[in-house]
N, C-alpha and C positions, 0 to 999 in steps of 0.2 A: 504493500500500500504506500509505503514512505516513498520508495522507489518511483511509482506514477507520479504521485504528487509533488515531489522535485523536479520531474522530467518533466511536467504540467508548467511547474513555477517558473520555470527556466524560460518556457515558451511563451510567457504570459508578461506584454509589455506593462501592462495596467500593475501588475505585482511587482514587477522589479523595480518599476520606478518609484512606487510607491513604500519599496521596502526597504530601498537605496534612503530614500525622505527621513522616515520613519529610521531610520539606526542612523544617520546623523543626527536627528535630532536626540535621539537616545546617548551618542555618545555625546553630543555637546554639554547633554544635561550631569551626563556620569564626571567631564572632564572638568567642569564649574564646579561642581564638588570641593576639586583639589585645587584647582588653579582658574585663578582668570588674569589677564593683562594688569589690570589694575582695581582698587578695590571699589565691585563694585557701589559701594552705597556711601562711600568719604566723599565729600564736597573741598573742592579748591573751585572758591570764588576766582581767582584770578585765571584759570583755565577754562573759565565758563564759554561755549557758546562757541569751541575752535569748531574751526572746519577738519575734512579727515587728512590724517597726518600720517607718519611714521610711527610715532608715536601716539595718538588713538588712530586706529585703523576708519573708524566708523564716526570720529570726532567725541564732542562731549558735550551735555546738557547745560541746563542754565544753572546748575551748582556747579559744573564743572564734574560728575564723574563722567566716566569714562562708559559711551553707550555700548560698544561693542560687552564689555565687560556685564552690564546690567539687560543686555540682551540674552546674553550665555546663562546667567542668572535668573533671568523669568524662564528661559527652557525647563530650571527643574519645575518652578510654579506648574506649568504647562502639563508637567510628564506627573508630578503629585495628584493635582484636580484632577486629570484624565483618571489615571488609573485607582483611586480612592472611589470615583464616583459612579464609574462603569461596575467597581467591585460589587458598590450597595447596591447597584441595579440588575445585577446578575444573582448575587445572592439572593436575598427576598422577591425578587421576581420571577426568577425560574422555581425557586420554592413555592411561592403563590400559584403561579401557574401551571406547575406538573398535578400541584397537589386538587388542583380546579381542575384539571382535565381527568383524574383518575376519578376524582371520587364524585364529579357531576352535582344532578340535583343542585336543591336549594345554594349548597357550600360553592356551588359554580359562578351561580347568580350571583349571590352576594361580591364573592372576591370582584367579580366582574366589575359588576358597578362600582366596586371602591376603585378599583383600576381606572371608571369611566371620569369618575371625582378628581384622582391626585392629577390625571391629564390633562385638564381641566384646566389647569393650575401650574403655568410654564416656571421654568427655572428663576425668571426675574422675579416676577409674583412672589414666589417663594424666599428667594431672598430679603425680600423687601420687608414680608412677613416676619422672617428670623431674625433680620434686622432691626426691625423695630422693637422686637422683644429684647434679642440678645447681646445687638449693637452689629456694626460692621466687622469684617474679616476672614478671611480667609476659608476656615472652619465651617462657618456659617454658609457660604458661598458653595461648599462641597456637600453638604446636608443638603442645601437647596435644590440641587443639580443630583445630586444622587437622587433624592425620593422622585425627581423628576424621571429618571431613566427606569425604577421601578416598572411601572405598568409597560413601558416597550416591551421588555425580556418579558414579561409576565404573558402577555399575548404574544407573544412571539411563539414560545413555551409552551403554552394550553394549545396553540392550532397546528404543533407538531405530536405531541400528545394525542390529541384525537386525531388525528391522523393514523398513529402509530396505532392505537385501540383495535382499529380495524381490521388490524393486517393480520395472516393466518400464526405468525410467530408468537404475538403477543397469547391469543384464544389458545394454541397452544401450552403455554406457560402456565395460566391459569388451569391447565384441565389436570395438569399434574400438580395441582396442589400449591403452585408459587403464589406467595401472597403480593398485595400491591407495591410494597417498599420494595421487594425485590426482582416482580417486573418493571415496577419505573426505575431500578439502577442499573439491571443486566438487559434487557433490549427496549426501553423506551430511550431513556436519558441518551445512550451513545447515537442514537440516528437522529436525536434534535441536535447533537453538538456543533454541528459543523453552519449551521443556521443562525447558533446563538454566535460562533467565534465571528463570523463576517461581521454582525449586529454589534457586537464592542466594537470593533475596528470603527464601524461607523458612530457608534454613539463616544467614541473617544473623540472625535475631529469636533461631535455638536458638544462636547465638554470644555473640550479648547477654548472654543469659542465663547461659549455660552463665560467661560473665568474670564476670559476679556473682555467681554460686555460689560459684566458685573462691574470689572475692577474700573473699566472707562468709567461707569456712574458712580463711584467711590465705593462700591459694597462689597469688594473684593479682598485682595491682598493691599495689606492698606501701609504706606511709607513704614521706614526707607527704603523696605524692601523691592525689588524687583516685578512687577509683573508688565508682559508686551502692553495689556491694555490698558496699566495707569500709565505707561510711558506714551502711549496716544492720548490720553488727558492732558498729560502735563505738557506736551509738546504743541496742542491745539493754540495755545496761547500766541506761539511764537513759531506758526506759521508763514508769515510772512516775512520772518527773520532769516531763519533755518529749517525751512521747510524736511529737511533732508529728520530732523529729528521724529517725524513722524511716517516717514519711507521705510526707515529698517526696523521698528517693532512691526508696521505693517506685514513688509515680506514676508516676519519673522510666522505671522499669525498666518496667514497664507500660503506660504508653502507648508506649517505643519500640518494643518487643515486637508489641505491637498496630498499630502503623503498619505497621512490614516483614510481620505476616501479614496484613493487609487488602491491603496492595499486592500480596502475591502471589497472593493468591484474587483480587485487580482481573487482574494480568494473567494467570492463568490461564484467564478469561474471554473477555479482550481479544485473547487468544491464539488460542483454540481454532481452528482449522482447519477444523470444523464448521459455524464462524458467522462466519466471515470472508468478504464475498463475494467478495472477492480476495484475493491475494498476491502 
């Protein structure tokens, strides 16, 4: 199986380029960790506002750090929100929803409509909610965005699930005695996997995005810290100055966007069940 599915990924320009995106961004966020050019979040007033040097590659803000440096530094932002908030939404949502698809009746409905409620209710909304209670930050911002990605996987989940119900393997399972826990972990769960993995890929890029939104309207990652989309806040002012200071957290938010949704149209490809000659 591994073997098609590399020979697949190989062929699949939508994947490569998308997974080429995707592990630079990966590594930039690993290499900020350890090192960046300069720090990013120290202010020298008298470096404020250079153009790109030698010395900042990418130039520097209106404190003077170094944007290249606070670029590399929102990467982890970036790579944290993604992967925290996809987590809440895979876990409690594939659990809702296997457990909605196996056991039906009333427990269907209900999960359902709660599912119909939190989507209801987009990530900003949510924020804004948590914010007002909790205050701004970061935390709040991924609570938000997580319970948002909830009901995706949840229905995502349940209409592979019922799917799966039908099929002669499952009826199978049950006539020998297998109870529900463990036909939904030995042949339901494995044949929705490949469904849910594309759906993170994609609800990682609306995570991206969704943290930079937030952080542009201040609800996010809040100073000194680093995030792409309060570096588009604080650069709007001085637009006409240095426009350039609002181009590279842009890029930065667009091509990672663009890597995790090329990856997941690569493996939605790579995936398919239709063009696989095995599994």
């Amino acid at each position: 199986m591994w073997r098609h599915f590399f020979h697949r990924a190989r062929q699949n320009v939508n994947f490569m380029i998308g997974f080429v995106l995707v592990f630079l961004l990966l590594i930039t966020a690993i290499v900020s960790e350890f090192y960046t050019p300069h720090d990013p979040i120290k202010m020298m007033i008298s470096n404020r506002m250079e153009p790109p040097s030698k010395s900042h590659l990418l130039g520097t803000d209106q404190y003077g750090r170094d944007v290249l440096s606070r670029i590399m530094q929102g990467s982890q932002t970036s790579i944290l929100v993604g992967g925290i908030t996809v987590g809440i939404g895979m876990v409690f949502g594939v659990t809702l929803g296997v457990w909605s698809g196996l056991v039906g009746g009333w427990w269907d409905e209900t999960i359902m409509r709660l599912m119909d409620v939190l989507y209801a209710f987009p990530a900003v909304l949510n924020a804004l909610l948590l914010s007002s209670l909790l205050g701004p930050g970061i935390r709040n911002s991924m609570i938000a965005i997580g319970i948002y990605n909830i009901p995706v996987f949840a229905r995502l989940s349940r209409a592979g699930v019922l799917g799966a119900k039908e099929l002669d393997y499952t009826a199978a399972a049950y006539s020998i005695g297998r109870g529900r826990l463990g036909v939904a972990c030995q042949h339901i769960f494995p044949n929705v996997l490949s469904p849910l993995i594309v759906q993170g890929t994609v609800q990682f890029a609306v995570a991206i995005l969704s943290e930079a939104g937030l952080s542009y309207l201040g609800l996010g990652t809040q100073p000194p810290f680093a995030s792409w989309g309060r570096m588009l806040l604080e650069a709007q002012t001085f637009m006409g100055i240095n426009p350039l200071l609002a181009v590279f957290p842009g890029l930065a938010i667009a091509i990672a966007v663009l890597g995790f949704n090329l990856l997941g149209d690569g493996l939605r490809d790579v995936l398919d069940p239709k063009l696989m000659k095995s599994r």
